[in-house]
C-alpha positions in Angstrom: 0.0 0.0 0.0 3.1 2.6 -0.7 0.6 4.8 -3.1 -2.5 4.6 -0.9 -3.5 7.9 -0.6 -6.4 9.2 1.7 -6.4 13.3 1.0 -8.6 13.7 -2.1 -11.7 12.2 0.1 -12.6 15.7 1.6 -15.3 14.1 3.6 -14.2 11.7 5.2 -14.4 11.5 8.9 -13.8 7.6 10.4 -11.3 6.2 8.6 -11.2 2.1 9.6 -8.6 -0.8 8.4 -8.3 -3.1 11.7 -6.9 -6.2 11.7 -5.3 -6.1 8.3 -1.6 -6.3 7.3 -0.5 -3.3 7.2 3.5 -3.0 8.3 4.1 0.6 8.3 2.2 3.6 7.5 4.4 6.1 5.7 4.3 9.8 5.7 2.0 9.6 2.5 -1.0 8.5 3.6 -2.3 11.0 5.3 -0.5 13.6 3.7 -2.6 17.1 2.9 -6.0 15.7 5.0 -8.6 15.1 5.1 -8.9 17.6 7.6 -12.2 16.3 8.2 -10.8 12.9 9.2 -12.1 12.7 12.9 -11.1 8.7 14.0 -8.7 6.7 12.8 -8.6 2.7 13.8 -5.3 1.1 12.6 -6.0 -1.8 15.7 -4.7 -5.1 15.4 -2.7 -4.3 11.8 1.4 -6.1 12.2 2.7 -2.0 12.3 6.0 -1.5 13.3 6.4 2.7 12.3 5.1 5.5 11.3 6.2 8.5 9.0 7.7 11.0 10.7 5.2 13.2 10.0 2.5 10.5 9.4 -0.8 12.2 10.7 0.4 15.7 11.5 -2.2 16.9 8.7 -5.1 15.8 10.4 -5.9 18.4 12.4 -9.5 17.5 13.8 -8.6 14.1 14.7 -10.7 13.5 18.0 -10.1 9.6 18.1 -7.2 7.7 17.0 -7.1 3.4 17.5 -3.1 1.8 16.7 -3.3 -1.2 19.7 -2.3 -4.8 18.4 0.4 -3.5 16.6 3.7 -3.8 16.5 5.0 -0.5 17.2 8.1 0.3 19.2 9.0 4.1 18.4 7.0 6.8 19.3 7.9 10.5 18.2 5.3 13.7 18.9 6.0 14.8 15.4 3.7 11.8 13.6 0.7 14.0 15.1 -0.3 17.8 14.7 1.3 19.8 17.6 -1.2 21.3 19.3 -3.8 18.4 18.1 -6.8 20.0 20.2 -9.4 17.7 19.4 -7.9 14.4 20.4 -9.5 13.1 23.6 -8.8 9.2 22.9 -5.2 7.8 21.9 -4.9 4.4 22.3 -2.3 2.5 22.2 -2.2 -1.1 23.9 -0.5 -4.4 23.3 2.3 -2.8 21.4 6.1 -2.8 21.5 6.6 0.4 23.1 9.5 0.6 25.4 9.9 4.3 26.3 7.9 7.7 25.4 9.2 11.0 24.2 9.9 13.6 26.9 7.3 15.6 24.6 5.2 12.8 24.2 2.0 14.9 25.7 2.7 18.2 24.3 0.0 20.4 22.7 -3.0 17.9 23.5 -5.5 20.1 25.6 -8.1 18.1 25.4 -6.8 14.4 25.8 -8.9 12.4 28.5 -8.5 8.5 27.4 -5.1 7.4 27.2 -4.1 3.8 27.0 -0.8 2.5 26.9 -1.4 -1.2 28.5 0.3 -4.7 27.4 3.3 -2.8 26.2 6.9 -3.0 27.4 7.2 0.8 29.4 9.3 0.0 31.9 8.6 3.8 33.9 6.7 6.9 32.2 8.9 10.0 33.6 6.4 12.3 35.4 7.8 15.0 33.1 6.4 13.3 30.1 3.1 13.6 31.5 3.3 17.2 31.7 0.0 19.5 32.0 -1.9 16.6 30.3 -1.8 14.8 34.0 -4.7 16.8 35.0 -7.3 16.3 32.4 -7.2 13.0 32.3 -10.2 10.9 33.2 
């Protein structure tokens, strides 16, 4: 899926491909929207990275779904920075070892966060930052 593109769909708000075999989801993608893309479920795919700048260009993202993956790395930069909509990011049952210091930056609305059945061995308090407080 190198040339799957998502950005001419204008309209598009809940993007779903669960449980498929997708490996790695390049810059590309998402690149130039859909701005109107609200949730994104990439659960139980075999995805090990993401683009550097993978979904920075979805701006009204409220939702986003990458558990059952394989993903080790996590950078801030593959999401927009401040992405103000996003109130769920979960990410279970991954490979994730450590987070960014930055991890939590820019997210004022982020209630649901769900990092279980990974491989953290601590979460610095100063990755949680000001996001500690809003969190249900």
């Amino acid at each position: 899926m190198d040339n799957f593109r998502l950005s001419h769909l204008h309209k598009l708000q809940y993007f779903s491909a669960p449980y498929n075999d997708i490996g790695d989801l390049g810059n590309h993608w998402f690149e130039g929207g859909p701005v109107s893309l609200t949730q994104v479920d990439l659960d139980g795919n075999k995805i090990e990275s993401f683009g550097a700048t993978a979904l920075a260009s979805l701006v009204n993202l409220e939702q986003l779904y990458v558990g059952d993956n394989q993903i080790k790395d996590v950078s801030r930069s593959v999401l927009p920075n401040p992405i103000r909509a996003l109130w769920v990011l979960e990410a279970k049952s991954n490979l994730i070892e450590e987070l960014p210091s930055d991890a939590f930056e820019g997210f004022p609305n982020l209630k649901i966060v769900n990092f279980g059945e990974n491989k953290l061995k601590s979460i610095p308090e100063n990755v949680w930052g000001k996001v500690c407080r809003q969190l249900e």
